[in-house]
C-alpha positions as CSV (number, residue, x, y, z in Angstrom):
1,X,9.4,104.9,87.6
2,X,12.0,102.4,89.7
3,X,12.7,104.1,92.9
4,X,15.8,103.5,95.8
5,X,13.8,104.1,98.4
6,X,11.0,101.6,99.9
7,X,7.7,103.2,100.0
8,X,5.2,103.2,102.5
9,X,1.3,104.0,102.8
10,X,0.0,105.3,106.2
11,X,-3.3,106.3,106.8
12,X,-4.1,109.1,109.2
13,X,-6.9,110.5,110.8
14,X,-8.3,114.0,109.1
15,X,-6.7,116.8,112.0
16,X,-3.7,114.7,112.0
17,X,-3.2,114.9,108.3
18,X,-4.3,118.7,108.6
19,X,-1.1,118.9,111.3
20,X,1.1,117.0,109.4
21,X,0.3,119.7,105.8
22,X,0.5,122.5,107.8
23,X,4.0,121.6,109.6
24,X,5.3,120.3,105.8
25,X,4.6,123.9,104.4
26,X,5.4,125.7,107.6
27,X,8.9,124.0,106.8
28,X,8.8,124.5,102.9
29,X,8.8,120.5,102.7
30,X,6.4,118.1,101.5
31,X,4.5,115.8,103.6
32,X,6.5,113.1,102.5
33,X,9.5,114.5,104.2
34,X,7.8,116.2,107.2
35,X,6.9,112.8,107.9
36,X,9.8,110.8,107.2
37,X,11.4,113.9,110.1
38,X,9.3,112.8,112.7
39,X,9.8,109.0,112.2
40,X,13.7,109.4,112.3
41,X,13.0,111.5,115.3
42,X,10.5,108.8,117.2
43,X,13.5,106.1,116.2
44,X,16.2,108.0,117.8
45,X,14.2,108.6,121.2
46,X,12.9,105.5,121.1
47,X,17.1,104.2,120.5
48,X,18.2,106.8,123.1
49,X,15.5,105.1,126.0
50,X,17.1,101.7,125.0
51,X,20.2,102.8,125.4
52,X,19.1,104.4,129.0
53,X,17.7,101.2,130.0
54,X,20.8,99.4,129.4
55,X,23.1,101.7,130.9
56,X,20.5,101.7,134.3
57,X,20.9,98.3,134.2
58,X,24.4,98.4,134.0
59,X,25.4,101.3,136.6
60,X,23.2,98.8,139.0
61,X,25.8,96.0,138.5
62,X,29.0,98.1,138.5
63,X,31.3,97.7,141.6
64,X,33.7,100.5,141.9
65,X,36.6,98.0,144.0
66,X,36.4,95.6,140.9
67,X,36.6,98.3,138.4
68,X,39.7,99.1,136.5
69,X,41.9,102.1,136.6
70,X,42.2,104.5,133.6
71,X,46.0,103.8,134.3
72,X,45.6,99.9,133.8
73,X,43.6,99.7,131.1
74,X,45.4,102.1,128.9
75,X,48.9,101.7,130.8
């Protein structure tokens, strides 16, 4: 059967895959789902701490006498 989605095979470690079971029918989900969850989650905190990194590094750069004025830029 052709499939849209790309498949992956993980391998996990017995109490991990006993976790991972009992969270998928705690949720009424299978494990395939429950999983795919918690990698979307891990991808958005892992985006959201790049995004903090480059905003750290920009608020140490920013000059408040060179900065412009809400007035000027949208005049």
């Amino acid at each position: 059967m052709a499939t849209k989605s790309p498949r992956v095979t993980v391998v996990l470690e017995e109490p991990l895959y006993r976790w991972l079971r009992r969270t998928a029918r705690t949720r009424c989900v299978s494990i395939s789902c429950r999983l795919r969850d918690l990698v979307r989650e891990a991808f958005e905190l892992h985006e959201d701490r790049y995004w903090v990194k480059k905003a750290e590094a920009r608020l140490r750069t920013f000059d408040r006498k060179r900065a412009l004025r809400h007035g000027r830029v949208w005049g």
